[in-house]
C-alpha positions as CSV (number, residue, x, y, z in Angstrom):
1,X,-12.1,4.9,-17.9
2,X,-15.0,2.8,-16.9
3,X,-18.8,3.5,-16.3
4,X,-18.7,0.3,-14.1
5,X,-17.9,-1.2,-11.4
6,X,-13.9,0.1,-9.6
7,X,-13.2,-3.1,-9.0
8,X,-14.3,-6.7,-9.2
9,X,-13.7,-6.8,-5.1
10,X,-16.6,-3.9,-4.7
11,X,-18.9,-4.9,-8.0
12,X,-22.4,-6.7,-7.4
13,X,-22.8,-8.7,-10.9
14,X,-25.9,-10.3,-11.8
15,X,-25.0,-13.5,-12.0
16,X,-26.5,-15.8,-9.9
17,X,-22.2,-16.4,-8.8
18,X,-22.0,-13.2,-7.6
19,X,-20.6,-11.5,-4.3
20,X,-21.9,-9.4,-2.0
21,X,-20.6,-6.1,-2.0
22,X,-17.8,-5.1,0.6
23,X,-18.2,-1.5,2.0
24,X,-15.2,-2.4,4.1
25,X,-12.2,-3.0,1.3
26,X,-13.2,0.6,-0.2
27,X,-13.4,1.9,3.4
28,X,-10.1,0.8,4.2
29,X,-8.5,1.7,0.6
30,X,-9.8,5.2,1.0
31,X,-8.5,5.4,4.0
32,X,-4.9,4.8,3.3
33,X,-5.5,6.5,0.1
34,X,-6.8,9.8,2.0
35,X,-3.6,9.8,4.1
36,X,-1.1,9.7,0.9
37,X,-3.2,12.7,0.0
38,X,-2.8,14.4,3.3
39,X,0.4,15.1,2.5
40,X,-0.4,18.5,1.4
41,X,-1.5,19.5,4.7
42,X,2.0,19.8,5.3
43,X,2.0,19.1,9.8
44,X,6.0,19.4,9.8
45,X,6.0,22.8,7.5
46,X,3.7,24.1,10.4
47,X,5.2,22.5,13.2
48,X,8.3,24.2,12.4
49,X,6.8,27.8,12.3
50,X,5.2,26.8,16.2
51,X,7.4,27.9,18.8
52,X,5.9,25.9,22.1
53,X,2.7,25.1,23.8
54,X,0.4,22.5,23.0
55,X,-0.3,23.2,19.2
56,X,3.6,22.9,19.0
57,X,3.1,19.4,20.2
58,X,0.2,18.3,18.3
59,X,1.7,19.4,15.4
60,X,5.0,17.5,16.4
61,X,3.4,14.3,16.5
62,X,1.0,14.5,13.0
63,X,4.0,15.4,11.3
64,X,6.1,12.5,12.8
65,X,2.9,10.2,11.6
66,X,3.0,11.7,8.0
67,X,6.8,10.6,7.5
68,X,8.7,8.0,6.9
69,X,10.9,6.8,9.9
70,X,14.4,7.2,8.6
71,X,15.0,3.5,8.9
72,X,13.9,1.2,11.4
73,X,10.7,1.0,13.1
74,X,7.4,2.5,11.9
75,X,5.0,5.9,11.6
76,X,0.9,5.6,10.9
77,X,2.4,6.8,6.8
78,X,4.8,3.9,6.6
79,X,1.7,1.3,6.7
80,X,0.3,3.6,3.5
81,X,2.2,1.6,1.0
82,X,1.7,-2.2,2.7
83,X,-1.7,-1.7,3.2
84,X,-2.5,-0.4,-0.8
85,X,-0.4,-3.8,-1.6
86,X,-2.4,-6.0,0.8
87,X,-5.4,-4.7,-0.4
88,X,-4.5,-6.1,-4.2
89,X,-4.5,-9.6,-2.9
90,X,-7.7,-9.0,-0.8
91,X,-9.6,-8.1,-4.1
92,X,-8.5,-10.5,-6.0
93,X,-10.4,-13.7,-5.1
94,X,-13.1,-11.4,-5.4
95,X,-11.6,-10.4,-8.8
96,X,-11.4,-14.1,-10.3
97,X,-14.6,-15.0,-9.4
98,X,-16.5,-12.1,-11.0
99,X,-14.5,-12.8,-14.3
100,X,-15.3,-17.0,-13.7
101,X,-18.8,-15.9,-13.6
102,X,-18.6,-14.0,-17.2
103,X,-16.9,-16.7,-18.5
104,X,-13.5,-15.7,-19.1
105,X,-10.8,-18.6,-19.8
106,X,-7.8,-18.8,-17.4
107,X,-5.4,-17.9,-20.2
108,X,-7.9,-14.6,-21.1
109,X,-7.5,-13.7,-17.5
110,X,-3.4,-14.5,-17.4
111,X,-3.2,-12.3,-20.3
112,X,-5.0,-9.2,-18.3
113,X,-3.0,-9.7,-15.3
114,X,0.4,-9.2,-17.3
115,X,-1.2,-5.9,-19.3
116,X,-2.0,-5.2,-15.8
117,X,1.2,-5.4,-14.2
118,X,2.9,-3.7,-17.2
119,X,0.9,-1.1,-17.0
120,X,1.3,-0.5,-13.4
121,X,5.4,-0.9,-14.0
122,X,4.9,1.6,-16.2
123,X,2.6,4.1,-14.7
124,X,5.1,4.2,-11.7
125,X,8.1,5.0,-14.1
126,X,6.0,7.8,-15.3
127,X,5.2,9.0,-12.2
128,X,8.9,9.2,-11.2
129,X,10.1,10.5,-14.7
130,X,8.1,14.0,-13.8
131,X,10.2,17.1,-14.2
132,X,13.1,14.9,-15.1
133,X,15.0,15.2,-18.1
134,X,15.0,12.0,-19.6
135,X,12.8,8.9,-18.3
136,X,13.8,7.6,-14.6
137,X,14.5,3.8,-14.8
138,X,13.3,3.4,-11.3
139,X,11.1,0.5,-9.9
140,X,10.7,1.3,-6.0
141,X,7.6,3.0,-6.7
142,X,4.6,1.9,-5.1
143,X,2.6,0.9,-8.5
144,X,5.8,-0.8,-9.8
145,X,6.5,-3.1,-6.5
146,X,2.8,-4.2,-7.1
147,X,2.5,-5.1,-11.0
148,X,6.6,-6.7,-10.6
149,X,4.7,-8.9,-8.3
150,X,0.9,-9.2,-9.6
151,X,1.6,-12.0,-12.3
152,X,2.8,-14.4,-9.4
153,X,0.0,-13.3,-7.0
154,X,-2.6,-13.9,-9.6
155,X,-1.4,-17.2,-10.2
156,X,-1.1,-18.2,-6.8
157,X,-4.8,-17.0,-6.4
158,X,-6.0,-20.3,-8.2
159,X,-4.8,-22.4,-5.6
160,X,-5.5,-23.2,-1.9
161,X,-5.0,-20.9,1.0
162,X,-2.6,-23.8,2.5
163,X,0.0,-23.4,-0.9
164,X,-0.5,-19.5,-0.9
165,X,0.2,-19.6,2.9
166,X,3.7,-22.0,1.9
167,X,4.7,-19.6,-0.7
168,X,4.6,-16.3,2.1
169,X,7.1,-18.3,3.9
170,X,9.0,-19.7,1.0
171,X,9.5,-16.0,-0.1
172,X,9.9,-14.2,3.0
173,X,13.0,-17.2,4.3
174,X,14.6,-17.1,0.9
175,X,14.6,-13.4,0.4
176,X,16.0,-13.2,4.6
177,X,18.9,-15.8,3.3
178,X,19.8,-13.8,0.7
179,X,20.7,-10.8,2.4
180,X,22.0,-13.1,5.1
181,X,24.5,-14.2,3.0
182,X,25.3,-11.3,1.5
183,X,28.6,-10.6,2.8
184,X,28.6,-7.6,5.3
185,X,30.5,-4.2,4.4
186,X,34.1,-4.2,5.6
187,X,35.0,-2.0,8.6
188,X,36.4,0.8,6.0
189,X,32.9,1.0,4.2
190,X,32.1,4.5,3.7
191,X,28.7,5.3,5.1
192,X,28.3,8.6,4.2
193,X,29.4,8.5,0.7
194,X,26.0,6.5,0.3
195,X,23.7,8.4,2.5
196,X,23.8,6.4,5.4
197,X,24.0,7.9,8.8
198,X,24.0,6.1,12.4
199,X,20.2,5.2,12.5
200,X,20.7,3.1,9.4
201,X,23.8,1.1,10.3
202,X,24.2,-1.9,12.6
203,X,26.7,-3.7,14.2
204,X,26.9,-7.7,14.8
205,X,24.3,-10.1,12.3
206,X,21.9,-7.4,11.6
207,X,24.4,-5.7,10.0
208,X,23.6,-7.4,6.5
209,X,20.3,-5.0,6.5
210,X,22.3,-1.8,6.4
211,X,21.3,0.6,4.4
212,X,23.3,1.0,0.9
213,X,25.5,-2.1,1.6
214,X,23.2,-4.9,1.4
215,X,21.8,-7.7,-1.3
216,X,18.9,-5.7,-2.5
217,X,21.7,-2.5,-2.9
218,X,24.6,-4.5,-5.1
219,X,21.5,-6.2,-7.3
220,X,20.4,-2.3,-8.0
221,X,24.4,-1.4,-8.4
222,X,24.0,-3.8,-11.6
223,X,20.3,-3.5,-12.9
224,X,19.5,-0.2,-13.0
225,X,22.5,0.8,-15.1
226,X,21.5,-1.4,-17.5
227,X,19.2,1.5,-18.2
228,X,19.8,4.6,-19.8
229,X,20.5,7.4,-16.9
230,X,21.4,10.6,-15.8
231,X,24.1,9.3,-14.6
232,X,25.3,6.1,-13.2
233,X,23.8,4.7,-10.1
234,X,25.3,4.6,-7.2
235,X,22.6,4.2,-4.3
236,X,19.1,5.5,-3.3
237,X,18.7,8.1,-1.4
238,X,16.3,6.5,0.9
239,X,17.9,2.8,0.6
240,X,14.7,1.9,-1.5
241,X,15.8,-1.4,-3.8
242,X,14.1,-2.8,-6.6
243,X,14.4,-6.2,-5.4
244,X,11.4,-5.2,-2.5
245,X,8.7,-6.6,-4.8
246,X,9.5,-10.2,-3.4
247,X,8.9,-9.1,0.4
248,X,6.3,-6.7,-0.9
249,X,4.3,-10.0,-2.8
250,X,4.5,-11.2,0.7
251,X,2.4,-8.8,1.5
252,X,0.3,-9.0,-0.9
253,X,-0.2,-12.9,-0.5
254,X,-1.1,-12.4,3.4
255,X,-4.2,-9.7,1.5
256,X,-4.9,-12.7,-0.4
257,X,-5.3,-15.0,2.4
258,X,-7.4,-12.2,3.9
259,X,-9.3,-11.7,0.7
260,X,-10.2,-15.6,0.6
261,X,-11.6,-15.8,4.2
262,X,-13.7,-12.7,3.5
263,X,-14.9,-14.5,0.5
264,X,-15.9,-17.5,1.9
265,X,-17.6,-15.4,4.7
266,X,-19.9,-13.2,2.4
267,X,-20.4,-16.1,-0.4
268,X,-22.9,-18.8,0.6
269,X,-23.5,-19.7,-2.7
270,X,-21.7,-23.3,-2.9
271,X,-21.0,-22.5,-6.6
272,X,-20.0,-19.8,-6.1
273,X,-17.4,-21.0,-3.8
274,X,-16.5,-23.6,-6.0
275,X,-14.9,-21.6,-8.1
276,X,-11.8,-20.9,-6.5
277,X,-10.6,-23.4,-4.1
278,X,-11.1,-21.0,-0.7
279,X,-13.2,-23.7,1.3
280,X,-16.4,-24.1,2.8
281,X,-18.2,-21.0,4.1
282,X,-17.4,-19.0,7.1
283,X,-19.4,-16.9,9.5
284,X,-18.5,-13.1,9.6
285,X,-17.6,-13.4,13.1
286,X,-15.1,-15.9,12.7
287,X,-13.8,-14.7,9.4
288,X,-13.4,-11.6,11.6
289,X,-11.5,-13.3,14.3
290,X,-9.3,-15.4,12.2
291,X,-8.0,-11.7,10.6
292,X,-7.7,-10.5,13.9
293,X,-5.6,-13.5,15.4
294,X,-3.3,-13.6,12.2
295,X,-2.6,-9.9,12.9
296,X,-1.8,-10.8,15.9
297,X,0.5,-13.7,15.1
298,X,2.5,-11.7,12.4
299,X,2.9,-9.1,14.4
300,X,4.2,-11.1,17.1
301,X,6.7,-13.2,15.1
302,X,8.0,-10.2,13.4
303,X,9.0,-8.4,17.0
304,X,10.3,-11.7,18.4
305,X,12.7,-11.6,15.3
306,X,13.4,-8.4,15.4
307,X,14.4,-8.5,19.4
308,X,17.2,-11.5,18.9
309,X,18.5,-8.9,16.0
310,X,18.2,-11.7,13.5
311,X,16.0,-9.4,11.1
312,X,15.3,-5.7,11.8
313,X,12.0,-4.2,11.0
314,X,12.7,-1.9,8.3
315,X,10.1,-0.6,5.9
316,X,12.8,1.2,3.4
317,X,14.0,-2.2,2.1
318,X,11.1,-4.4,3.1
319,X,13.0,-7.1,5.7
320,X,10.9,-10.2,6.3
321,X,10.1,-9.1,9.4
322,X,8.3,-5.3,8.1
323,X,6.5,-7.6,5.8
324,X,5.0,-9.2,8.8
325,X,4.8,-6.3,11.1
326,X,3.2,-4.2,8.4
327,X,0.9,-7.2,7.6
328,X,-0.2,-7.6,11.3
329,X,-1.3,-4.0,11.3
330,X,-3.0,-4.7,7.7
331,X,-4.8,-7.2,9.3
332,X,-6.5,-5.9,12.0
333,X,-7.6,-2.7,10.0
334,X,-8.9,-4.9,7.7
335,X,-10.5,-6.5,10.1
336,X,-11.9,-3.5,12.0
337,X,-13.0,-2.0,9.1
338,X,-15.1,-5.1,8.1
339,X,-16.6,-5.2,11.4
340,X,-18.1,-2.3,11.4
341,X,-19.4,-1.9,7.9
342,X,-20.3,-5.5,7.0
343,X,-20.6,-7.9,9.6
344,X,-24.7,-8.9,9.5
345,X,-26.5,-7.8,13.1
346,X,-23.6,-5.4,14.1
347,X,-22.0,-3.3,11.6
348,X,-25.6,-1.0,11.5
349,X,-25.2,-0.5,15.2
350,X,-21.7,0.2,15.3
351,X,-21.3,2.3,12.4
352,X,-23.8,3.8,10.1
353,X,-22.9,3.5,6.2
354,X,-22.6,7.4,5.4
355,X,-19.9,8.0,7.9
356,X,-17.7,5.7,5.8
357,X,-19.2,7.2,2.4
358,X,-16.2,9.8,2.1
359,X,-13.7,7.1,2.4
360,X,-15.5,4.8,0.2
361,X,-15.5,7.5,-2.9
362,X,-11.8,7.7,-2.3
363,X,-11.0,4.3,-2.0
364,X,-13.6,3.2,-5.5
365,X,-11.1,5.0,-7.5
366,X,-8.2,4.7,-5.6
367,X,-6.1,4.4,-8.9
368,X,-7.0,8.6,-10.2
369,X,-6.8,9.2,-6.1
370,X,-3.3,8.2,-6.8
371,X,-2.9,10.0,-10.1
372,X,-4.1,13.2,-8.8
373,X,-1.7,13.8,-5.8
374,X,1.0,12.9,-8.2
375,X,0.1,15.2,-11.0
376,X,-2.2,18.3,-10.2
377,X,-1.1,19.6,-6.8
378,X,1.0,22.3,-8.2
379,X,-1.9,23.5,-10.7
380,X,-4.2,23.4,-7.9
381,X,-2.2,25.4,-5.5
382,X,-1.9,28.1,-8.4
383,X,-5.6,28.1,-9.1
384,X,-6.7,28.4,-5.6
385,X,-4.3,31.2,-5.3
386,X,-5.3,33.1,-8.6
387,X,-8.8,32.5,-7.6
388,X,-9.0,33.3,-4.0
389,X,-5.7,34.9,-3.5
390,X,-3.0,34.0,-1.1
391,X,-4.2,36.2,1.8
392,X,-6.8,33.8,2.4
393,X,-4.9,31.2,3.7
394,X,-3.1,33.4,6.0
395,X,-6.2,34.5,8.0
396,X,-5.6,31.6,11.1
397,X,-2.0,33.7,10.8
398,X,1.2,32.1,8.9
399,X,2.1,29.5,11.0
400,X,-1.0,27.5,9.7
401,X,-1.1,29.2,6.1
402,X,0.4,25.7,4.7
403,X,-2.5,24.0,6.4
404,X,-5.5,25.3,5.1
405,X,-3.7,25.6,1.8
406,X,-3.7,22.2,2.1
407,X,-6.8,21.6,3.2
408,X,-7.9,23.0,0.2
409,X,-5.7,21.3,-1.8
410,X,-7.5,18.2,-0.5
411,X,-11.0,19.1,-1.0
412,X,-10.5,20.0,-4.6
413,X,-9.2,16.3,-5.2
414,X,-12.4,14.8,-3.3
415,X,-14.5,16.9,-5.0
416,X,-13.2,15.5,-7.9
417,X,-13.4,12.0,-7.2
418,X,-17.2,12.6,-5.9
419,X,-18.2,14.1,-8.8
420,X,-16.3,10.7,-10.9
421,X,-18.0,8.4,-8.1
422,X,-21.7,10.2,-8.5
423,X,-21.3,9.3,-12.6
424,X,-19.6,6.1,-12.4
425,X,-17.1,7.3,-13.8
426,X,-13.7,4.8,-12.2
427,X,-10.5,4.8,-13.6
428,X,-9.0,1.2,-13.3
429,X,-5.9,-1.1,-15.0
């Protein structure tokens, strides 16, 4: 727990090397964090009691927006995890530079990034180990794809957008070869004996991105029954892999691109600057444009690949081509969300600073955001419950009763992390 600053990326120091504050990476954090949260609103428990009509509808589409598309394509909840791990690498230059400007060595700061990461490994093993009976050897979780990749993307932050940019494409080619040359299952492979239905499976080259039968599948086969288990592994359920930190550090490298041009666009301090080797300084608008046009252009590349049916754009096991798709779409939230807090001369027309406050307390201490939809939800709904009774929830009738449950559910957890935010109080790795 800290009485400081959540993060270096949102901290004003008082050195004469520091940063401006950025309103805009908490924004956007608390916004993806607010939406793993949602979850306990529950739109697919209440479209399910609706019959027809218009609620029916509306209901229909939240809930297909706070699930995961079963395997190809993409839903507003699949961009939850890309954008938390894009959002690392945007920090980070700001990170570096806030601990350059208190002195820290580069091997004190290497040494915090691997406590960080295996702490993050770590905390997502806990995580998935709840209510199980022994510790679940798992690595798919969202905290675990990030610190199995944290250690390269904080070494990569020392070096210049143009080698960061080479290694994005170094890792997304190399990890698309791999699974290209994984042999594809033969024409007897039984599908359903590892959860995989018709939306999952392809025919022709794409074929080597099915779900349970491909690279990042076989390397899990091995690996995770090197732990101690349950039992053996045999697949995920989902087709989640361990071996999606690589695409997933794609991600986060694009964040860090991001993260240096917003940098170099709020730091005018040359040494400042000189710290890290981002470049020379950039004006807001075009550090807004540049995020905008590489949105575009990852976007763009990743449909284009997707469309010859060399890569498919699947989330589940990261392709190349979801790392770019996803990225796009990081991108240009990114972008939007810096434009109207924190571009100079238009962010106080566009957007006044307190609508973005409730996002911003979220997104400060995204970390205990995290930890409290994992661990309190069931406590809460009992409290709420012995406390106000059941009937309450029912008075809009049952259809909606998980709903303002839920809605409840939610407003205990900001409360919470209002009441941390008003103290200072931020829990951080």
């Amino acid at each position: 727990m800290s009485t400081t600053s959540p993060d270096a990326s949102t901290a004003v120091a008082a050195s004469p090397l520091a940063h401006q504050r950025l309103v805009s990476i908490d924004a956007y954090r608390g916004l993806v964090m607010l939406l793993m949260m949602a979850e306990v609103l529950r739109f697919k428990q209440v479209a399910a009691a609706l019959q027809t009509g218009p609620a029916k509808r509306v209901f229909d589409f939240l809930a297909y927006h706070q699930s995961h598309v079963a395997w190809a394509g993409c839903s507003l909840h699949d961009l939850i995890q890309p954008s938390f791990s894009f959002l690392v690498g945007v920090a980070l230059p700001f990170s570096l530079a806030a601990r350059i400007a208190k002195g820290q060595s580069r091997g004190w700061m290497t040494l915090h990034a691997v406590w960080r990461a295996l702490v993050l490994i770590m905390l997502g093993i806990f995580l998935r180990s709840i209510n199980r009976a022994q510790t679940n050897f798992t690595f798919e979780d969202t905290l675990t794809q990030i610190g199995l990749g944290y250690v390269p993307l904080f070494l990569l932050g020392f070096t210049r957008p143009r080698w960061q940019l080479v290694a994005v494409v170094a890792l997304l080619v190399a990890y698309w070869a791999w699974f290209a040359l994984y042999p594809v299952p033969p024409a007897n492979f039984d599908y359903a004996a590892v959860n995989a239905d018709a939306q999952s499976i392809y025919d022709g080259f794409a074929a080597h991105w099915n779900k349970n039968s491909n690279a990042a599948w076989a390397f899990d086969r091995w690996f995770l029954n090197l732990f101690p288990r349950e039992s053996k592994f045999a697949f995920n359920g989902g087709g989640y892999a361990t071996m999606s930190f690589i695409p997933t550090l794609g991600t986060m490298l694009l964040g860090l691109l991001c993260g240096g041009w917003l940098r170099r666009a709020t730091t005018t301090d040359a040494r400042a600057l000189a710290t890290l080797p981002h470049g020379q300084p950039l004006a807001p608008w075009t550090a807004t444009l540049w995020m905008l046009a590489a949105g575009l252009a990852c976007a763009l590349v990743a449909l284009v690949v997707d469309a010859a049916g060399l890569c498919p754009i699947v989330k589940r096991i990261w392709t190349p081509t979801w790392t770019l798709y996803s990225g796009g779409w990081c991108f240009g939230l990114m972008a939007t969300f810096y434009l109207l807090t924190d571009v100079p001369g238009w962010s106080p027309r566009s957007l006044p600073r307190w609508l973005v406050w409730p996002l911003v307390v979220i997104g400060a201490n995204s970390i205990a955001a995290y930890l409290l939809a994992h661990l309190i939800e069931h406590f809460t709904v009992h409290a709420l419950h012995t406390h106000l009774g059941e009937h309450l929830f029912h008075l809009a009738g049952d259809a909606y009763a998980p709903l303002l449950e839920g809605a409840a559910v939610l407003l205990v957890y900001w409360l919470i992390l209002a009441w941390m935010y008003r103290r200072r109080l931020f829990l951080k790795v």
